[in-house]
Every structure is written in structure tokens, then in C-alpha cells.
C-alpha positions as CSV (number, residue, x, y, z in Angstrom):
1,X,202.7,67.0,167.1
2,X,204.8,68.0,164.2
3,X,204.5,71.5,163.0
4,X,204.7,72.1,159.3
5,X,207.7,74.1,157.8
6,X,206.8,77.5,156.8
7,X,205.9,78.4,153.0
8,X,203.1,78.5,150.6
9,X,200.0,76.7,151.9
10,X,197.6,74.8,150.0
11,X,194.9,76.1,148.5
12,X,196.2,79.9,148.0
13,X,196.6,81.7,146.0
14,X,200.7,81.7,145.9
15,X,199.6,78.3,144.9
16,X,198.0,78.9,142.1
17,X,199.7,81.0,139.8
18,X,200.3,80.1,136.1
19,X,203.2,78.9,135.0
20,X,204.1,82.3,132.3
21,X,204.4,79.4,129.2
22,X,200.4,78.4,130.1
23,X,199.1,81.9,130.3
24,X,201.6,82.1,126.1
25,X,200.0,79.5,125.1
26,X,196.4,80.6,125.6
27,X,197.0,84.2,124.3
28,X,198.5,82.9,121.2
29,X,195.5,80.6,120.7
30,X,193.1,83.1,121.1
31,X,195.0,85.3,119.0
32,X,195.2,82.5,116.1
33,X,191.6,81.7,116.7
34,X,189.7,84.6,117.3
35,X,185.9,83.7,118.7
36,X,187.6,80.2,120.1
37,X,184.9,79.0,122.4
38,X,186.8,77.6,126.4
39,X,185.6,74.1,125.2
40,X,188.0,74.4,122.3
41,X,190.9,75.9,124.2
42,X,190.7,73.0,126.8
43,X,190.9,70.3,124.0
44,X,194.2,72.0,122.3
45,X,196.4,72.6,125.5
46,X,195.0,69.3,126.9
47,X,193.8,70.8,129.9
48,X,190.3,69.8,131.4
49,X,189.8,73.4,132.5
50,X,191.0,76.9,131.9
51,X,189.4,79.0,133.8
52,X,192.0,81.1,135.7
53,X,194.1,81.0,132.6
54,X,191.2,82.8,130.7
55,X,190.4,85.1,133.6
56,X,194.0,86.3,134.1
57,X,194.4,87.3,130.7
58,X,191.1,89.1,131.2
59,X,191.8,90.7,134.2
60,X,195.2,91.7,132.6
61,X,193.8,93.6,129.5
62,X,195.2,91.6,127.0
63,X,191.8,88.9,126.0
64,X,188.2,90.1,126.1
65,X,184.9,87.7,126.5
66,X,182.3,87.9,124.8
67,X,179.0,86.0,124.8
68,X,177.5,84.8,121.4
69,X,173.8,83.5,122.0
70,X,174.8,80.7,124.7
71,X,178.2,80.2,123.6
72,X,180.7,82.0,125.1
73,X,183.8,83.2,122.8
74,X,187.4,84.9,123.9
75,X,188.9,87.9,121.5
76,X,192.6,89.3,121.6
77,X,192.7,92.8,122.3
């Protein structure tokens, strides 16, 4: 059996980071659009989810959530 060359495995974390320009581009369009809903962010970086983007920018103090009846809407800090 052939053993795998050592590095990042699938599925990890290490493989999945954001790319810095992805993480930009979100911040700047929350910051142009603030109380743009995830559906709306998804359509204009033609992306069928953002998820970790969102949450990273969350997480890093920079974007905060906030829920609006049953919508959910993202701020700049």
C-alpha cells in the first residue's frame, strides 16, 4: 500500500482557511451595506455560501450579527 506524503489533510482546518482577499471583500461589503442580509452577500461575491467568511470576521471583532425579526443582518464594527 502506498502511504500518502505528509501535509495538510482533507477536511481540516489548515484546509480551510480564507484566502485574506475573500475575508476584504466581505468586510468592505458589509461596511458599504450595512444590515446586508448572508443571502445578499452570497449573490455579490458569487459564492453559494459564506458562512466561515461571516464567522471569521465575527470571531475577529471586526463584523457583528444581528437578528432582525427572521432575517438575519451583518454590521461593521
Amino acid at each position: 500500500m502506498k502511504r500518502r506524503p505528509p501535509g495538510p489533510k482533507i477536511g481540516t482546518k489548515a484546509g480551510r482557511r480564507h484566502q485574506s482577499g475573500d475575508l476584504d471583500k466581505t468586510l468592505s461589503l458589509i461596511s458599504t451595506h450595512p444590515g446586508i442580509r448572508p443571502s445578499e452577500i452570497n449573490r455579490l461575491l458569487n459564492k453559494e455560501q459564506s458562512d466561515g467568511l461571516r464567522s471569521t470576521l465575527i470571531k475577529r471583532g471586526l463584523v457583528r450579527k444581528e437578528k432582525d425579526g427572521s432575517a438575519t443582518r451583518y454590521y461593521p464594527i
